[in-house]
N, C-alpha and C positions, 0 to 999 in steps of 0.2 A: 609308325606306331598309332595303333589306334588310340581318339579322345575318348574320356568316360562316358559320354553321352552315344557316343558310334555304340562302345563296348556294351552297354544299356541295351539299345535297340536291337542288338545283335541277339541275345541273352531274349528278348522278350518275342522276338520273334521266332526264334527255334526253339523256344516255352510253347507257341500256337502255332503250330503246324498248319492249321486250315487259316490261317493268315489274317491280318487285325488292318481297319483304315485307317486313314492316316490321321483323324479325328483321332481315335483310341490311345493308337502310338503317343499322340504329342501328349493326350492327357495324364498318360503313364509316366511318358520323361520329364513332365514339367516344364514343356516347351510350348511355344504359340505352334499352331498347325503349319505356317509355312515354312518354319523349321526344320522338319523330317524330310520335306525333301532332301536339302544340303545334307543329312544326314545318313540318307539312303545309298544317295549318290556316291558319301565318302564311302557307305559300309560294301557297295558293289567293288570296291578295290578286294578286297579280303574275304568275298560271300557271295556266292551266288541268287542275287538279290531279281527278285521277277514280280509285277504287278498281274492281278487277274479279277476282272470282276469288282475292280475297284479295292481288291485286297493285295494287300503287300506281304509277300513268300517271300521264303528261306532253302533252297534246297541242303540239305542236310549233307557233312561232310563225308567219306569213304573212311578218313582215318579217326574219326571220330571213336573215344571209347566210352562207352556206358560206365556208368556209377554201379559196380558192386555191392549191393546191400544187400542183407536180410531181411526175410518178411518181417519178423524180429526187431532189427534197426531200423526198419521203415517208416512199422508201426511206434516204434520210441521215438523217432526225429517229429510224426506226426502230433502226437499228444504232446513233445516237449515245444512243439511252435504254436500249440493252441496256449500254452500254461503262458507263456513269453507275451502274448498277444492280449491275454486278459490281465497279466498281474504287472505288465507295465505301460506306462503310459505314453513310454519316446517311441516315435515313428518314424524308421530310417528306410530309403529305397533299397540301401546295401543287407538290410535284412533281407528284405523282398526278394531282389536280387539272387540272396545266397539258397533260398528255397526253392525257386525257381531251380535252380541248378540241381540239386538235390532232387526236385519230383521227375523232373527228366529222365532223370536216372532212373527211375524205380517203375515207369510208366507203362514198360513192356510187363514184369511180374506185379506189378502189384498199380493198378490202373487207380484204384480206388483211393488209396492211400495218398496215390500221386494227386490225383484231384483235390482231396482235401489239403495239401500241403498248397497245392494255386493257389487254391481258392483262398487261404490265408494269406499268401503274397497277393493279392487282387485287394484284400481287405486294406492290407497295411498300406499300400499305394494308395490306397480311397482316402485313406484316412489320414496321409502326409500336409497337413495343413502350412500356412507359412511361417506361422512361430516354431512348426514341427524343424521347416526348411533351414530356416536360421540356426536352431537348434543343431542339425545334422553337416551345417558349416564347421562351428564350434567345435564338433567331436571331429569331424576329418582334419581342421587346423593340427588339432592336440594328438590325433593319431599319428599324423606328419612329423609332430618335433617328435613325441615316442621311439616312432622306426628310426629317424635320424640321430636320438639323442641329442636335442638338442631343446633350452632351457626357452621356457616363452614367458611373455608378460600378457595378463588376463585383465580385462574391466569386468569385476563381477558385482551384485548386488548384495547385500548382507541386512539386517536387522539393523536399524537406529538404536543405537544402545541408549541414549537421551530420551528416543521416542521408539519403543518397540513395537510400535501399529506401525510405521514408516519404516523404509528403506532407503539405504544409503549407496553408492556406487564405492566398489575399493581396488585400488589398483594390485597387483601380487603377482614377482616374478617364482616362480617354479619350475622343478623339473621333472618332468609326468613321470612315474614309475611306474601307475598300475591304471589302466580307465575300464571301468563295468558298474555292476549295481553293488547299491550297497539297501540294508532290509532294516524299516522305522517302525515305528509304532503306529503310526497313523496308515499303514499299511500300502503306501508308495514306494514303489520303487525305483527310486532315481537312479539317470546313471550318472555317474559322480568319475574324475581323475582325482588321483592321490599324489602327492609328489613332494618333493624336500621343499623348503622356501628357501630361495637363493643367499646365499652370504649365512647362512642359517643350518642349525643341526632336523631342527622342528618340519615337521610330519604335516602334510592338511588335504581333506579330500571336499573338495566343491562339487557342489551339482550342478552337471553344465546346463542346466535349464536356465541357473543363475548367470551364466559368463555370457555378455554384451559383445567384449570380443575376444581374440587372440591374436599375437604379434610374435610370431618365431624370430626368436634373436641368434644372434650367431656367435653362439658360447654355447660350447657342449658338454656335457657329464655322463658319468656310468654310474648306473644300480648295484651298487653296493651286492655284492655274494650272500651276508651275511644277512642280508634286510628280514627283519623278525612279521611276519604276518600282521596285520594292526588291530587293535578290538576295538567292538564295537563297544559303547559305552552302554550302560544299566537304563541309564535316563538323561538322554543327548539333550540340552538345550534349546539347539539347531541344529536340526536332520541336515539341512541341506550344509551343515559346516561341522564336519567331522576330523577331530586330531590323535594322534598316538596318544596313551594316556600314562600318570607317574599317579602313586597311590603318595598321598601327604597324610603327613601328621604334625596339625599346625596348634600351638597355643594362643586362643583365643580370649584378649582380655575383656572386650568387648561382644558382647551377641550380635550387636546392631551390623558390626565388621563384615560377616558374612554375607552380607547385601550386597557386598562387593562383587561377587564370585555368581551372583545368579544371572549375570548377560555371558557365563563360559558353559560348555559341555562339562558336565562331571555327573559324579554319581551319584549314590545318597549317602547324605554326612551321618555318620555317627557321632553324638558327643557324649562324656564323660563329664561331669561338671568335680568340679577341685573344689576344698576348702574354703579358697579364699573370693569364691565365686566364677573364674576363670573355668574356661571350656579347652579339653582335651581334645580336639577335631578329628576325625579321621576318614576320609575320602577320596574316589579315585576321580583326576581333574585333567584336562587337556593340556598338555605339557605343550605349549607357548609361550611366545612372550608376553603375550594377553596377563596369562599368569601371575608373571610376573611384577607387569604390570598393575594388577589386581593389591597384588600384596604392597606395595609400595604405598597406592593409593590408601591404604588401613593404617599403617604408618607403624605407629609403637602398639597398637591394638592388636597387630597379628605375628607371633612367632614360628619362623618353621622348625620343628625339632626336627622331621625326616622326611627324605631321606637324605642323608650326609650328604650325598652329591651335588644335591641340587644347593642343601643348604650352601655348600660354597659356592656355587655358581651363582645364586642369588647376591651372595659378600661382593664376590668378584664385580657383579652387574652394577652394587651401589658404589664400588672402590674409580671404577669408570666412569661413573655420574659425577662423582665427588671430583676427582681429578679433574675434570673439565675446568674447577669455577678456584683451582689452586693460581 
């Protein structure tokens, strides 16, 4: 079996036909130069691998099949890898990689198209830096428990709730159900994993730009059939900490109360004010335990009239705190 890095070189050499040295190669794989040898070496097991002129060939396979496109899909795969290249910011080789593959394809009918689809994988290799690298660890970790189903624990970064100029490191074990982009206001698009929290019913999508590391543990789950799509909030707190959201309707005896709830993702409050000066709250808020957290810390200041579920779940949450100190 070929390593990812043979598979690599394999891939970029039958990408350049007229053949690349061995300087190019290593700066593409991410490798020091004496690397490619051993690498050459492994890929002559599987490849017709030949030096010329101080360039390193590929002769092309017999059973080899061309990629089937339209000028049509060509031209769509082209414009949809330049939109990907300017409106995001994560730089992964396996993107690179999968373009590559694709212009290949298309090189015989449509030359042009296939050029500028390289020439975009050439970009994105340029531009693989090493927080990119680390970064592109982090997504193949989380890709790995994904395919495997199985649940990992993250070091990820979040905002200082104490001090929101500073960050803080937090530990969280998860079970990845969905990894891509998710779309902010400040016009980044990170790409974020989504996934239950373990021992937990609660929803959270992290930006892996933020995750330090990953630890695939060896306890698995399944993605639920029924899993509802997740929205995106009105006016997220933290982009980079995104959760499923409950719309509340909380009684507010206090204004000040609601100071509480401005370190969570929610929406915009509406209030009603009452007779007696009490605030009718109504907003849609990141259904955690932050949450609930939140309301605790408000104390007899905040009440939830809705929705009924939660409000028990909330009773329940104090009835287990309380029982502790019986």
């Amino acid at each position: 079996m070929k390593g990812e890095r043979v598979a690599q070189l394999e891939l970029i050499l039958r990408s350049h036909p007229e053949g690349l040295r061995k300087s190019d190669i290593a700066r593409r794989i991410g490798v020091h130069r004496s690397t490619v040898g051993r690498y050459i070496e492994e890929l002559k097991q599987y490849s017709n691998i030949y030096e010329e002129n101080n360039l390193v060939k590929i002769v092309p396979g017999k059973d080899e099949e061309p990629l089937a496109l339209s000028v049509y899909e060509s031209l769509a795969l082209n414009m949809g890898a330049e939109l990907l290249l300017k409106n995001s910011e994560f730089r992964t080789p396996h993107l690179a990689s999968g373009l590559r593959k694709i212009a290949m394809g298309m090189k015989s009918y449509a030359p042009k198209v296939s050029g500028n689809i390289t020439a975009i994988a050439d970009r994105i290799e340029k531009e693989v830096s090493r927080t990119s690298a680390r970064n592109n660890e982090m997504l193949e970790a989380l890709i790995d428990a994904w395919v495997s189903g199985r649940i990992v624990r993250i070091v990820h970064t979040r905002a200082d709730r104490d001090n929101p100029e500073s960050t803080v490191d937090e530990e969280t074990e998860l079970a990845p159900y969905f990894i891509g982009f998710v779309d902010t206001d400040s016009g980044r698009n990170p790409v974020t994993v989504t996934g239950r929290l373990r021992h937990t019913a609660e929803i959270v999508t992290i930006d892996i730009t933020r995750i330090r590391s990953v630890m695939i543990l060896n306890e698995t789950y399944t993605i639920p059939d029924n899993l509802k799509a997740f929205r995106r909030m009105e006016n997220p707190a933290s982009p980079e900490f995104v959760v499923d959201t409950i719309p509340l309707v909380l009684l507010v005896k206090q204004k000040s109360a609601l100071n509480s709830f401005d370190t969570l993702s929610h929406g915009k409050i509406e209030t009603e004010k009452m007779p007696d000066g009490s605030l009718i709250c109504r907003f849609v808020a990141e259904n955690s335990i932050e949450l609930i957290l939140r309301i605790i810390q408000s104390g007899d200041s905040v009440e939830i009239l809705k929705p009924e579920k939660f409000r028990a779940k909330f009773k329940d949450y104090l009835e287990k705190i309380l029982n502790l100190y019986k």
